[in-house]
ROTI-924721 format. One record per residue (C-alpha): residue number from 1; residue in one letter; x, y, z. Coordinates in nm, 4 decimals, always signed. Layout:
+-----+---------+----------+----------+----------+
: num : residuo :       px :       py :       pz :
+-----+---------+----------+----------+----------+
: NUM :       a :        X :        Y :        Z :
...
+-----+---------+----------+----------+----------+
END
This chain:
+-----+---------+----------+----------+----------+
: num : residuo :       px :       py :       pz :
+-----+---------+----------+----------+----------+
:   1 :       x :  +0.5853 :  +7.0601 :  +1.5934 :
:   2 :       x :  +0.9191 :  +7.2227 :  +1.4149 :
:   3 :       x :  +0.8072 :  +7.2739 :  +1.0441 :
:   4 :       x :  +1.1067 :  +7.0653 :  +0.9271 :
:   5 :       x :  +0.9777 :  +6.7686 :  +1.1003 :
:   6 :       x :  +0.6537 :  +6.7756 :  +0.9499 :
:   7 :       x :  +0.7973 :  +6.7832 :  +0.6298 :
:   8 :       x :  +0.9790 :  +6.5175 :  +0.6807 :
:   9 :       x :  +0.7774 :  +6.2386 :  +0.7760 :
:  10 :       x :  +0.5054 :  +6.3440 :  +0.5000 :
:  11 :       x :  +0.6018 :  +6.0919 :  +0.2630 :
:  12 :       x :  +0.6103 :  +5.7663 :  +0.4505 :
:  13 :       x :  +0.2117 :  +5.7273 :  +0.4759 :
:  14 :       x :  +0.2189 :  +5.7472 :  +0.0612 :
:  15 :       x :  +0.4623 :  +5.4763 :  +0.0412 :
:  16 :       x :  +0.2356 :  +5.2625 :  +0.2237 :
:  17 :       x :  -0.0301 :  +5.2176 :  -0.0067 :
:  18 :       x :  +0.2163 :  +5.1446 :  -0.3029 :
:  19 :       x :  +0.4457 :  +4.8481 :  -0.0318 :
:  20 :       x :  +0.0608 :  +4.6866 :  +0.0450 :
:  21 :       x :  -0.0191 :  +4.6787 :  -0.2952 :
:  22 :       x :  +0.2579 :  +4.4955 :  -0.3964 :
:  23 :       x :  +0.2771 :  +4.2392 :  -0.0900 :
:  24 :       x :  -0.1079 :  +4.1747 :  -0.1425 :
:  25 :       x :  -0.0134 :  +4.1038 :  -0.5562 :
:  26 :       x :  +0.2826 :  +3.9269 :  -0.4200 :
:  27 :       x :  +0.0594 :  +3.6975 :  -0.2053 :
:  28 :       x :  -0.2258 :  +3.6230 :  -0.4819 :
:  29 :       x :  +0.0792 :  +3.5681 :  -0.7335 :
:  30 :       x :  +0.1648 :  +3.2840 :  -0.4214 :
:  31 :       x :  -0.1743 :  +3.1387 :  -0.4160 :
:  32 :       x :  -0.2385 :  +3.1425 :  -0.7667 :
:  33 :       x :  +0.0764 :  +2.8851 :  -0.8179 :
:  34 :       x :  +0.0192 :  +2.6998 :  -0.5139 :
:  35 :       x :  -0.3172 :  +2.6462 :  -0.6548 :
:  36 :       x :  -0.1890 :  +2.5657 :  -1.0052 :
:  37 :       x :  +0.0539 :  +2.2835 :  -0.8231 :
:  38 :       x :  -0.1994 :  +2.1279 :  -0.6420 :
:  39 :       x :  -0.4330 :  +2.0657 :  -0.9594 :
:  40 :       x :  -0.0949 :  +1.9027 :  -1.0978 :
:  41 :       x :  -0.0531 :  +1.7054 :  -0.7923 :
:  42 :       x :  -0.4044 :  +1.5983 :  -0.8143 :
:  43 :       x :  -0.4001 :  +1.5103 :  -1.1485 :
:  44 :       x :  -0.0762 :  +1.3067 :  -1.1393 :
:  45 :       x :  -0.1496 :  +1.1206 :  -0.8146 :
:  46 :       x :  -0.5582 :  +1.0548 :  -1.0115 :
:  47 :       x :  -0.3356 :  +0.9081 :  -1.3149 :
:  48 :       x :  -0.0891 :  +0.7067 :  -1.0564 :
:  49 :       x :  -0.3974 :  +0.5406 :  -0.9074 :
:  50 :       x :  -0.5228 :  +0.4587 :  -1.2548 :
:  51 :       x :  -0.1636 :  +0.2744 :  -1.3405 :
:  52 :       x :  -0.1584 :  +0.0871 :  -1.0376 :
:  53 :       x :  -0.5251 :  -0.0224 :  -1.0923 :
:  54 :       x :  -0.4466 :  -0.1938 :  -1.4254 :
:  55 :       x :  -0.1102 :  -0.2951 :  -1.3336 :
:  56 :       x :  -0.3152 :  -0.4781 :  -1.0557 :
:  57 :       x :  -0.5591 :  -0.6034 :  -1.3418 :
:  58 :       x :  -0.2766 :  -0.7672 :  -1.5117 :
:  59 :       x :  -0.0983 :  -0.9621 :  -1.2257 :
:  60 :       x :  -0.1465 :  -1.3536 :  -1.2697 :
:  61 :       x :  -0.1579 :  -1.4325 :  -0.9548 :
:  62 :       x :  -0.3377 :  -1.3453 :  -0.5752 :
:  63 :       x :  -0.2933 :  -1.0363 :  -0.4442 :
:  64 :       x :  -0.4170 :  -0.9027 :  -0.1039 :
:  65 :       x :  -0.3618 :  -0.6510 :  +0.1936 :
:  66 :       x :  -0.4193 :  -0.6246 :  +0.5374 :
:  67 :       x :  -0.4289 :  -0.3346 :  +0.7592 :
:  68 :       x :  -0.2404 :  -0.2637 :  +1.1211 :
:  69 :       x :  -0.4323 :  -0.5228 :  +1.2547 :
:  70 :       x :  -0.2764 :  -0.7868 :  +1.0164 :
:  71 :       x :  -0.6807 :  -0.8240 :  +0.9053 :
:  72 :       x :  -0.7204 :  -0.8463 :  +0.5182 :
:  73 :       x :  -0.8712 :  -0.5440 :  +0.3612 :
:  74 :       x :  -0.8122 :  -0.5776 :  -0.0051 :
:  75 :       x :  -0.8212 :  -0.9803 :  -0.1692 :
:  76 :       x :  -0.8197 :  -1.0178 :  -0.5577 :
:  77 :       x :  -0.7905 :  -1.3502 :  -0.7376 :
:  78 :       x :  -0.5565 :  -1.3603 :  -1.0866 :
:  79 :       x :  -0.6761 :  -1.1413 :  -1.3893 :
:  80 :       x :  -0.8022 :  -1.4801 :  -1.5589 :
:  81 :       x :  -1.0151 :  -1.5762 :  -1.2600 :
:  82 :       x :  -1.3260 :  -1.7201 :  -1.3177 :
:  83 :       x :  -1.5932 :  -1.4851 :  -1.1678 :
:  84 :       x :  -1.6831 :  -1.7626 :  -0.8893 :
:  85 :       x :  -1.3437 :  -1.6834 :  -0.7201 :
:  86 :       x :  -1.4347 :  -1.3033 :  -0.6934 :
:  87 :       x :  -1.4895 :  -1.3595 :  -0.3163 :
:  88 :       x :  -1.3326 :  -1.2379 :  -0.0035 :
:  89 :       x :  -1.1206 :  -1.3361 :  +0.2325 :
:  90 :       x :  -1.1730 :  -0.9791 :  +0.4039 :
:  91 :       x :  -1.1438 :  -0.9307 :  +0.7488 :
:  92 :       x :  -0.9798 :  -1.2268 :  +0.8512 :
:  93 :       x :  -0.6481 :  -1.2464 :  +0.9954 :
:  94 :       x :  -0.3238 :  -1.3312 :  +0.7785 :
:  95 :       x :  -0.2430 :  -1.6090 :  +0.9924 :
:  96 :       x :  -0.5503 :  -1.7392 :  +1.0287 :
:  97 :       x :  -0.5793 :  -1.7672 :  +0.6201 :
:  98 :       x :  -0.2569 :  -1.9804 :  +0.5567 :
:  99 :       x :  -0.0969 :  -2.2832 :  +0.7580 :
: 100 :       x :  +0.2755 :  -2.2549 :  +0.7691 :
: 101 :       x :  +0.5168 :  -2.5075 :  +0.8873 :
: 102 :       x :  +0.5199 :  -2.3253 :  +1.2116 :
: 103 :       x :  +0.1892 :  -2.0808 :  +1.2511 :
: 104 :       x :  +0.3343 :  -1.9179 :  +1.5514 :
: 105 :       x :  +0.6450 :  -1.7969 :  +1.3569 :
: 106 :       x :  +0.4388 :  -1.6558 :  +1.0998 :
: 107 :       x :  +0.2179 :  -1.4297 :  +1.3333 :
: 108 :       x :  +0.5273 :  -1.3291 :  +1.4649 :
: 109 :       x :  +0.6718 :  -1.2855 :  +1.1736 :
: 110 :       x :  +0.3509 :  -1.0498 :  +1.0988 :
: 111 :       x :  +0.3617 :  -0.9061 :  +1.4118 :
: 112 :       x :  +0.7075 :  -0.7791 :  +1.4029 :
: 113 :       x :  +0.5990 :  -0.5993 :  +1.0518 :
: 114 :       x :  +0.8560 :  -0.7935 :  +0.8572 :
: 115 :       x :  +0.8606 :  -0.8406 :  +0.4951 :
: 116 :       x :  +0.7596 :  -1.1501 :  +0.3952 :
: 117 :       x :  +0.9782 :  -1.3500 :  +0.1359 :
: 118 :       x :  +0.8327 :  -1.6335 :  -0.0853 :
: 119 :       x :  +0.7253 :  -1.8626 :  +0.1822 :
: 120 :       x :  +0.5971 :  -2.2350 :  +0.1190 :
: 121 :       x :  +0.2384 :  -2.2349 :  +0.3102 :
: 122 :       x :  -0.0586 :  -2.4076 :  +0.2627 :
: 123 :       x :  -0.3734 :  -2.2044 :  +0.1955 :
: 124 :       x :  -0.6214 :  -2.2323 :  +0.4974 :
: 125 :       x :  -0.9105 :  -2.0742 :  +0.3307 :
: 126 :       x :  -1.1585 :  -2.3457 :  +0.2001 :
: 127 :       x :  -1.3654 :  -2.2049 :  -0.0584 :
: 128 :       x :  -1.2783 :  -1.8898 :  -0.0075 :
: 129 :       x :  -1.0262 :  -1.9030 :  -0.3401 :
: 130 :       x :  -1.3523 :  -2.0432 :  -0.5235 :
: 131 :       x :  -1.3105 :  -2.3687 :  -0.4068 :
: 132 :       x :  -0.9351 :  -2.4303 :  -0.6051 :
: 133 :       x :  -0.6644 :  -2.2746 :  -0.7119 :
: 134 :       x :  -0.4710 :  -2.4826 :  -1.0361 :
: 135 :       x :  -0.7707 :  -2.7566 :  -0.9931 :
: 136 :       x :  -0.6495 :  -2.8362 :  -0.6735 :
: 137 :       x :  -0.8927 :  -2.7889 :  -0.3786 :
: 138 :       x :  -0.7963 :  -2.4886 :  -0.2067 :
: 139 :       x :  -0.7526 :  -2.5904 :  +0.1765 :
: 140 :       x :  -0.5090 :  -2.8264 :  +0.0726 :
: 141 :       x :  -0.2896 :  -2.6327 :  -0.2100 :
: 142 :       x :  +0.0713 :  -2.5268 :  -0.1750 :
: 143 :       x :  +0.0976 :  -2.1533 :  -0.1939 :
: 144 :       x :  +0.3927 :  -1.9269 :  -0.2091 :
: 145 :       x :  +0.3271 :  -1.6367 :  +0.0065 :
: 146 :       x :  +0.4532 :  -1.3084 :  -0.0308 :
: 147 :       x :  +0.4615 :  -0.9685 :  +0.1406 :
: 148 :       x :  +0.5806 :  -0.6088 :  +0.1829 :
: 149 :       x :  +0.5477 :  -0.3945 :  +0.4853 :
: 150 :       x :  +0.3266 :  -0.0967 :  +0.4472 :
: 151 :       x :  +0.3877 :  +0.2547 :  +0.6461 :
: 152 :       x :  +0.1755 :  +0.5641 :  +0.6312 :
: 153 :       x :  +0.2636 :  +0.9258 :  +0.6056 :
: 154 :       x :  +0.4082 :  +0.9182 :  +0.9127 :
: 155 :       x :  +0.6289 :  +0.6392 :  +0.9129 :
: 156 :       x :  +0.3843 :  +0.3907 :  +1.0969 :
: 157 :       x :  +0.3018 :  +0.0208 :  +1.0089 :
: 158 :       x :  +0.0187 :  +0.0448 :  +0.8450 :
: 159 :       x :  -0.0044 :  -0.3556 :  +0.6956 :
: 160 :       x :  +0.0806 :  -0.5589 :  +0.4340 :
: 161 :       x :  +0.0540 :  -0.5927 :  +0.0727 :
: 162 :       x :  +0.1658 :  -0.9098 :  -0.0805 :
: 163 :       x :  +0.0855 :  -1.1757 :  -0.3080 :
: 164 :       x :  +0.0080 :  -1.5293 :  -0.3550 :
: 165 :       x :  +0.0725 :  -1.7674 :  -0.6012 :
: 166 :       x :  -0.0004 :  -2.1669 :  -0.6244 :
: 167 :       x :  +0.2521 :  -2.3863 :  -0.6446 :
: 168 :       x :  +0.2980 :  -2.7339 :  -0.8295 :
: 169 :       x :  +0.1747 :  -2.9683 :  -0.6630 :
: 170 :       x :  +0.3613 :  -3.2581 :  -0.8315 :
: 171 :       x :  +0.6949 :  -3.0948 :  -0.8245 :
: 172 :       x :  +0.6787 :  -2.8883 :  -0.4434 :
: 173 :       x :  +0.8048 :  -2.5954 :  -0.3578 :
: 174 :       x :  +1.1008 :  -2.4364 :  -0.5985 :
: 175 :       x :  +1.4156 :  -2.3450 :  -0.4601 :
: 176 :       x :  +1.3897 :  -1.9787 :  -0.4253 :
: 177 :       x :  +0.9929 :  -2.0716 :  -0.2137 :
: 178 :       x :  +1.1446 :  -2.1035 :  +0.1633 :
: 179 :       x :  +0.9828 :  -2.2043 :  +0.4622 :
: 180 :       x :  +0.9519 :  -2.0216 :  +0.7745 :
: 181 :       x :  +1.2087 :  -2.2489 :  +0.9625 :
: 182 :       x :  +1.4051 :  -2.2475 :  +0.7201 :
: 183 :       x :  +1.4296 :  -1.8436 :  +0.6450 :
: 184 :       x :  +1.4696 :  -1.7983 :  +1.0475 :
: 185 :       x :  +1.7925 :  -2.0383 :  +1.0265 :
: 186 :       x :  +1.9102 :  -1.8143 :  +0.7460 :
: 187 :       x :  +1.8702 :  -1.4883 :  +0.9496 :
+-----+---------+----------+----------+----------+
END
């Protein structure tokens, strides 16, 4: 080997150690914020969860959810509730909870993951409301039923979430409560 060319390429091995050091300070400089972002994320999705808890505690009226499957998952009665009408309607099917003016429109409604608006529907659940909802027994109560369409992460139906709310018996249902028939015409 020419003694020029030796002398040349001498000083690229000591230039590695110094270009490793820094990438390897450059990539725990990486994690270390990463890290530092996902304790934030944490903490601000924890304190997100919290809100929506107590908003939930608040609501005055039903509120439920159903999975893919249109079955119920999640069913709380109004924040006043008596403690009797704590129980669940869980794992039965939307449809099979409420009696529209035409059932099969409203499982297809479902089934077509369409929002629901504020539909007039009678509640089909017996006792499961704890036996009434505004004094009236429950399997024979005017309800207005409500509902938005769920999607996971990736953009999949992943249910419902919606409320429910009892309507005046005496005065039937107000004008912005629609039936199913009724929305379909409008459509």
């Amino acid at each position: 080997v020419p003694a020029g060319d030796a002398a040349e390429t001498a000083p690229w091995p000591s230039l590695l150690w110094p270009a490793g050091a820094a990438l390897l300070l450059l990539a725990l400089g990486g994690w270390a914020w990463q890290a530092r972002q996902t304790r934030a994320s944490r903490h601000a999705l924890q304190q997100l969860r919290v809100e929506r808890l107590a908003l939930a505690d608040t609501l005055d009226l039903w509120q439920w959810r159903s999975d893919a499957e249109h079955r119920i998952t999640d069913w709380r009665p109004p924040s006043d509730a008596p403690t009797t009408q704590w129980q669940s309607a869980c794992g039965q099917r939307v449809w099979d909870c409420f009696e529209a003016d035409d059932k099969a429109a409203l499982r297809s409604r479902l089934e077509q993951h369409a929002a629901l608006p504020a539909l007039a529907v009678r509640c089909a659940l017996g006792g499961t409301l704890g036996g009434a909802l505004d004094g009236a027994p429950a399997e024979r109560q005017t309800v207005q039923l409500r509902a938005a369409v769920l999607t996971d992460a990736q953009g999949r139906f992943a249910g419902h979430l919606g409320t429910l709310r009892a309507l005046p018996a005496a005065a039937g249902a107000p004008d912005h409560t629609t039936t199913l028939s009724a929305h379909a015409a409008s459509t």
